[in-house]
VMD Tcl script that draws the C-alpha trace (Angstrom):
set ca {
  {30.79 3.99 -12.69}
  {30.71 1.36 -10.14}
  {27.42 -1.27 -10.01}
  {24.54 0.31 -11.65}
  {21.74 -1.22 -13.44}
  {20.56 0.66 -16.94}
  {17.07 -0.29 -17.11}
  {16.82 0.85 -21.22}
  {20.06 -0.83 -21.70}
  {18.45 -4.22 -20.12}
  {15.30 -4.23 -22.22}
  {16.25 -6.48 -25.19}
  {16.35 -9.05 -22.06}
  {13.06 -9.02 -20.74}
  {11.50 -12.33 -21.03}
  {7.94 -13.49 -22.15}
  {6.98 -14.03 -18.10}
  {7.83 -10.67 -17.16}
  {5.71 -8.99 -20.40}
  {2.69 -11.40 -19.05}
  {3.16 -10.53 -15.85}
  {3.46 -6.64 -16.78}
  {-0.06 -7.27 -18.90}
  {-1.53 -9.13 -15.71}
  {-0.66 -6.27 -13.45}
  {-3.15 -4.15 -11.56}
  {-3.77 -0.38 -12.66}
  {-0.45 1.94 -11.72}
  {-1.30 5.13 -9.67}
  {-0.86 8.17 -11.93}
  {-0.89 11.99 -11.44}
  {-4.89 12.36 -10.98}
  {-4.28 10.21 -7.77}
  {-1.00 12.10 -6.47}
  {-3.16 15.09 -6.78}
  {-6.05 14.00 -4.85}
  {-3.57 12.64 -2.25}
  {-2.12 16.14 -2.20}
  {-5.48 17.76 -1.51}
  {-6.40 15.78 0.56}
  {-3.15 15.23 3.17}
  {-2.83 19.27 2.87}
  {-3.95 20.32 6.07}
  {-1.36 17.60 7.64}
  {1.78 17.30 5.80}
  {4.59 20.17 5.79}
  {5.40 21.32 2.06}
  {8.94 20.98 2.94}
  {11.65 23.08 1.69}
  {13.87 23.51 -1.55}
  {17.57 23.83 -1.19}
  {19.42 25.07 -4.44}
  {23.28 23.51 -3.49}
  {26.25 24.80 -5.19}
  {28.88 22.01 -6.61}
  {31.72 23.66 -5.16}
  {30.08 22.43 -2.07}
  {30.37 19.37 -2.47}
  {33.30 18.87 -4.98}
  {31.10 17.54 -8.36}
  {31.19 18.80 -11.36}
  {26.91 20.29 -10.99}
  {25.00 22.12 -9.38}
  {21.73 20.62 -7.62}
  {18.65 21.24 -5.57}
  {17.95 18.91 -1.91}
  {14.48 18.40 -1.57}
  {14.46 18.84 2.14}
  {11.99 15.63 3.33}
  {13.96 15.66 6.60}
  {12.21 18.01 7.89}
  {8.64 17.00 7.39}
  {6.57 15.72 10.68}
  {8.09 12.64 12.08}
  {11.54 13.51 10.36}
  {10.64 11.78 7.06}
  {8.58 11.59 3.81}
  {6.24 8.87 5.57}
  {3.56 10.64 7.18}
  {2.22 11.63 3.07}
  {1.51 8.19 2.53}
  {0.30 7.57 6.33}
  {-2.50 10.41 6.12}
  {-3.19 9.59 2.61}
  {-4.59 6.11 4.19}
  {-6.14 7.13 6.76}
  {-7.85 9.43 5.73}
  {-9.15 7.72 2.15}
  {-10.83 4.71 3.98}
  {-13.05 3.74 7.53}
  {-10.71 2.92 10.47}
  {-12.35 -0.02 12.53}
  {-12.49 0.59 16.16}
  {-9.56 -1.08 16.53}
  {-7.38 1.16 15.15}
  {-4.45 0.94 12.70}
  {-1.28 -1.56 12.44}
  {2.01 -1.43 10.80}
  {5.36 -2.87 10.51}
  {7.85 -0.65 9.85}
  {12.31 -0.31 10.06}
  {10.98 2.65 12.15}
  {10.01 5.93 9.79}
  {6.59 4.68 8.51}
  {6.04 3.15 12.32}
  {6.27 6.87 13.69}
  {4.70 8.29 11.23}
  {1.55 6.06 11.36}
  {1.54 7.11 14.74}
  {1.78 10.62 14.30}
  {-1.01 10.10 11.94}
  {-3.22 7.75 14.03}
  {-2.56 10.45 17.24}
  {-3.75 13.35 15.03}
  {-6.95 11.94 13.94}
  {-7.80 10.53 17.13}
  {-7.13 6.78 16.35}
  {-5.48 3.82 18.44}
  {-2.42 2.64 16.75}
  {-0.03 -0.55 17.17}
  {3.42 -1.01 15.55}
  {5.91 -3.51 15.26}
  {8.97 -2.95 14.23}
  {12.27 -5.68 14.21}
  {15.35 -5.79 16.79}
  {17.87 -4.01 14.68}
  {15.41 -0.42 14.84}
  {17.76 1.78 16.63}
  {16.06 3.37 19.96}
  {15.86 6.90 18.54}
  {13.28 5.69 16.42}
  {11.31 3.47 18.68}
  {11.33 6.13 21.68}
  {9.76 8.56 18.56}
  {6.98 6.11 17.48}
  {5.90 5.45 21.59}
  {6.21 9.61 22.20}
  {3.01 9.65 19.82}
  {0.90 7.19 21.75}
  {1.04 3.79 19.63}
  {1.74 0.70 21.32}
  {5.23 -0.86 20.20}
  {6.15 -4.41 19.42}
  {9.90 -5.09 18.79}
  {10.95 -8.05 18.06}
  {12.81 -10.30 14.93}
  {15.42 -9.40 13.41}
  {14.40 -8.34 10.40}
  {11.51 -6.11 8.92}
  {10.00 -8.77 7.03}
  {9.65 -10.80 9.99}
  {7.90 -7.65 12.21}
  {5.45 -7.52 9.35}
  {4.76 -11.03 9.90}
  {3.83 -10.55 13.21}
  {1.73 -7.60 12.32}
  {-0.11 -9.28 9.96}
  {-0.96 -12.56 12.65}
  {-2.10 -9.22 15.12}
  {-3.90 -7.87 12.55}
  {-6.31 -11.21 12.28}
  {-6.58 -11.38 15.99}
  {-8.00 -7.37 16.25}
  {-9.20 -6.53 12.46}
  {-7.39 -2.76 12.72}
  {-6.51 -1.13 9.56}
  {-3.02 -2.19 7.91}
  {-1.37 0.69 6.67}
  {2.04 -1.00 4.97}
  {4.73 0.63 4.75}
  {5.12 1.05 0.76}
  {3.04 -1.88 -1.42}
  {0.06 -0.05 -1.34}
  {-2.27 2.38 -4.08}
  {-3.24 5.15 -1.19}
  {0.43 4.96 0.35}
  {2.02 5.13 -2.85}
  {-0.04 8.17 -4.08}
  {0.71 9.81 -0.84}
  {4.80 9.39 -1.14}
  {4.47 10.65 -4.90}
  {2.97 14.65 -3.74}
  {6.71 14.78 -2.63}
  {7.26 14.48 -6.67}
  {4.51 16.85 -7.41}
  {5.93 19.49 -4.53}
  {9.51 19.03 -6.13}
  {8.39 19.96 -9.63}
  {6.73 22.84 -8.16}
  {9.80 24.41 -6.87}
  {12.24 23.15 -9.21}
  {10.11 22.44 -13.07}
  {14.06 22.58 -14.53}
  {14.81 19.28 -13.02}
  {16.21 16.72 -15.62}
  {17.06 14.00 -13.23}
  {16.23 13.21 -9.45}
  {17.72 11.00 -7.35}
  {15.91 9.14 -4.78}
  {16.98 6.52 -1.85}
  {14.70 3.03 -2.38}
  {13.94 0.90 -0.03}
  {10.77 -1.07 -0.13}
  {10.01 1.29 -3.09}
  {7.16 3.54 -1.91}
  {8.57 7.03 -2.29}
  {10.26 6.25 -5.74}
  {7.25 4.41 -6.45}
  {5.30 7.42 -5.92}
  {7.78 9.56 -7.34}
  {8.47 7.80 -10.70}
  {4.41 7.79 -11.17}
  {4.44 11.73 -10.78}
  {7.55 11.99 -13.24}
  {6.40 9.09 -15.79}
  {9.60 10.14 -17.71}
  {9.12 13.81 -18.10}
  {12.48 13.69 -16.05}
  {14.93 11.15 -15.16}
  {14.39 9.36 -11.44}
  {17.45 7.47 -10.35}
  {16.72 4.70 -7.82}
  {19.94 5.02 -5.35}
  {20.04 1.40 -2.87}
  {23.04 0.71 -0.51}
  {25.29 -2.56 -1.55}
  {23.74 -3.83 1.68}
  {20.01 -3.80 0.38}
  {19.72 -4.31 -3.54}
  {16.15 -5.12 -3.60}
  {14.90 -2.68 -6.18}
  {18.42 -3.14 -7.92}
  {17.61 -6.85 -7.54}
  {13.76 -6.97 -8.59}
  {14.90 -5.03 -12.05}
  {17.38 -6.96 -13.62}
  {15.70 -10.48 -12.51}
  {12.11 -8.90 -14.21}
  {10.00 -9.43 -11.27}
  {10.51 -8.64 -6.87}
  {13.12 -11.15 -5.49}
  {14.70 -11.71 -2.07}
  {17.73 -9.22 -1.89}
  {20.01 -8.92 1.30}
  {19.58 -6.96 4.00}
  {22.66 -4.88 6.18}
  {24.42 -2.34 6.17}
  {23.95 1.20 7.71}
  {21.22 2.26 6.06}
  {19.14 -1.18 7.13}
  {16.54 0.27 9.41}
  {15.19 2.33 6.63}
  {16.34 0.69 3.23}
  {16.16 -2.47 4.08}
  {13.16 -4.54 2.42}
  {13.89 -7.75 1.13}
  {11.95 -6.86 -1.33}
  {10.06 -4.47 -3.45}
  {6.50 -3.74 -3.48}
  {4.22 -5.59 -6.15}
  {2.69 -2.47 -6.51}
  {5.26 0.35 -7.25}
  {7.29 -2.45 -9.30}
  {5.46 -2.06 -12.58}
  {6.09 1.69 -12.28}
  {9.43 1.18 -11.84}
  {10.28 -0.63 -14.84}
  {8.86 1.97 -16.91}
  {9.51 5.01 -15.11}
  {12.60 4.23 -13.17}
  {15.48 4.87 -15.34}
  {18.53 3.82 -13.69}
  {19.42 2.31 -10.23}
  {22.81 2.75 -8.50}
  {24.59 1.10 -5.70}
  {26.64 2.70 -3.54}
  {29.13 1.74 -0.67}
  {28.34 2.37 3.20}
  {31.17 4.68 2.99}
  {29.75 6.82 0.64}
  {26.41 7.58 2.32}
  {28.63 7.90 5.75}
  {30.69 10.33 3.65}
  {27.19 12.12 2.04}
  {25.79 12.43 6.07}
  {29.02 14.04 7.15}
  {28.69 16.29 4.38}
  {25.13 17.28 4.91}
  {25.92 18.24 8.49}
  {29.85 20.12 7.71}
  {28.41 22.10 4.76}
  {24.68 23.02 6.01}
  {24.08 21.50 9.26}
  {21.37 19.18 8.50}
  {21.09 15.98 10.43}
  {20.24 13.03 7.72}
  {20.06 9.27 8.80}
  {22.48 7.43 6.62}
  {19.33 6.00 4.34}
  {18.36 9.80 4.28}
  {21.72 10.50 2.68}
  {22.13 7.62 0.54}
  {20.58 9.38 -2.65}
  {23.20 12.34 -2.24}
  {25.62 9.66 -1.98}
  {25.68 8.31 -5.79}
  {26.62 12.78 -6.74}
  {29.05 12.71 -3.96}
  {30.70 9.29 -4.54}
  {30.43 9.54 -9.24}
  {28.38 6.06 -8.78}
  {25.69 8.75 -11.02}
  {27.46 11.30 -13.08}
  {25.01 13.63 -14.71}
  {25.08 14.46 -18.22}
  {26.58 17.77 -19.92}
  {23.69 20.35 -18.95}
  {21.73 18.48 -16.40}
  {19.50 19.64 -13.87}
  {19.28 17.47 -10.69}
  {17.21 16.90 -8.02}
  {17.97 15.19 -5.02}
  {15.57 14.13 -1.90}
  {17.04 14.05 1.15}
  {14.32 11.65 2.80}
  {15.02 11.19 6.72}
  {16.72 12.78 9.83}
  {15.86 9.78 12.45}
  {19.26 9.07 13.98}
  {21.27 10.36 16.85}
  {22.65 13.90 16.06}
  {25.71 13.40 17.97}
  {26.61 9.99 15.45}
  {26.79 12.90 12.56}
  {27.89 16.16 14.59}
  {30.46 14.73 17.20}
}
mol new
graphics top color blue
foreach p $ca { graphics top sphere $p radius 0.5 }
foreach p [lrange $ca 0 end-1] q [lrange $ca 1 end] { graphics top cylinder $p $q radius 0.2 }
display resetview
């Protein structure tokens, strides 16, 4: 099976400090939010499309269904949780801020442009140039610099003191969260069979979001490169810890670590998390593009990657689900 984490199989371990910190912990988003996220980010957000995928395809044992997130505005899942933060709170005159890999940063831009807002974004060295070019083709001023995403959101957050915008971060937040989770409520609109669903995790806000929608009426599967453990990480130690940070799926998985907010969710709701190799999500990209011509990032494809690779083999009779989250790369690194 590879490195996976069980998270019932690890819960004779949990300690007395993680149960205090679990008591301590701030109210979890639940359905009632997702849905008033969903009403109100409506008018904004694409309810993107359901692709039913035969096996065969892909040579595993089950059939599945790709929740098609690629192709919402901006090319990912990330404008949900954008609009859902906008649009719950004042914006200052000054605008909005964010750090982002590159996703959230364009699609708090996208957001920002369409309600009429000023918007700045910084987002490290390593964010490839298809993403930055996307985030300045909406109008927000962008800041590159460090070489990580933890250190652009330090800069954000020394910006953000200097010009008191609004801070819409990228995943450790209630309104952001609740946005990311309508893709959860869409999926089990289109697919209620669903026993498990696989999603890609990076700082944690669309399995966050996800897992609240769910809370265990199906199985969601946290799927992390090798290169960036973090939610992997943050569940066996009990608590968010630094985790590396490489690998190809970087500029959108790659959090050092998990959100405060989404982690108490995901140790009840989260019921496995699998790594899996660079080659596999290379592998799950190539396949996305030979067998229907979608375009998926590699952190896009890293949730088809643990079918496509057996790091997750479903059960006898399951159902699964798997979001497809991102298409921001360069179409000729996955069609040439």
């Amino acid at each position: 099976m590879g490195l996976q984490f069980d998270r019932i199989a690890m819960e004779k371990e949990a300690t007395c400090d993680s149960e205090q910190r679990m008591a301590a912990s701030p109210t979890m988003i639940d359905r009632h939010a997702i849905i008033a996220a969903a009403s109100r980010i409506s008018q904004y957000v694409r309810h993107t499309p359901l692709l039913r995928a035969s096996g065969g395809d892909f040579s595993i044992d089950c059939s599945f269904a790709l929740k098609l997130e690629l192709l919402q505005h901006t090319g990912s899942f990330k404008p949900r949780g954008a609009f859902n933060r906008l649009l719950t709170v004042p914006v200052p005159a000054a605008g909005v801020i964010a750090a982002s890999g590159g996703n959230h940063g364009a699609a708090v831009a996208y957001a920002a442009r369409s309600l009429g807002l000023a918007a700045e974004i910084f987002v490290p060295a390593m964010t490839p140039a298809a993403k930055t070019t996307r985030i300045a083709s909406y109008g927000a001023r962008v800041v590159q610099g460090g070489e990580t995403y933890a250190e652009a959101l330090a800069a954000s957050h020394a910006r953000q003191a200097e010009i008191g915008a609004l801070e819409v971060h990228a995943y450790d937040h209630d309104d952001v969260l609740a946005g990311q989770g309508t893709v959860g409520r869409e999926l089990e609109q289109d697919a209620p069979d669903l026993t498990h669903v696989l999603v890609a995790a990076g700082g944690g806000g669309l399995i966050g979001g996800m897992a609240a929608w769910y809370a265990g009426s199906a199985a969601v599967i946290s799927v992390e490169p090798e290169g960036c453990p973090a939610l992997h990480a943050a569940l066996r130690a009990g608590q968010p810890v630094d985790a590396p940070v490489g690998g190809v799926a970087a500029d959108s998985l790659g959090a050092r670590q998990v959100g405060a907010r989404m982690f108490p969710i995901a140790q009840r709701f989260v019921s496995s998390a699998v790594l899996v190799p660079d080659a596999a999500i290379l592998a799950a990209q190539r396949l996305l593009w030979d067998r229907f011509r979608l375009v998926a990032e590699p952190g896009g494809a890293t949730a088809l990657a643990a079918l496509v690779s057996d790091r997750f083999q479903p059960p006898a009779g399951a159902h699964v689900g798997v979001v497809v989250c991102g298409a921001n790369t360069d179409p000729g690194k996955v069609a040439g």
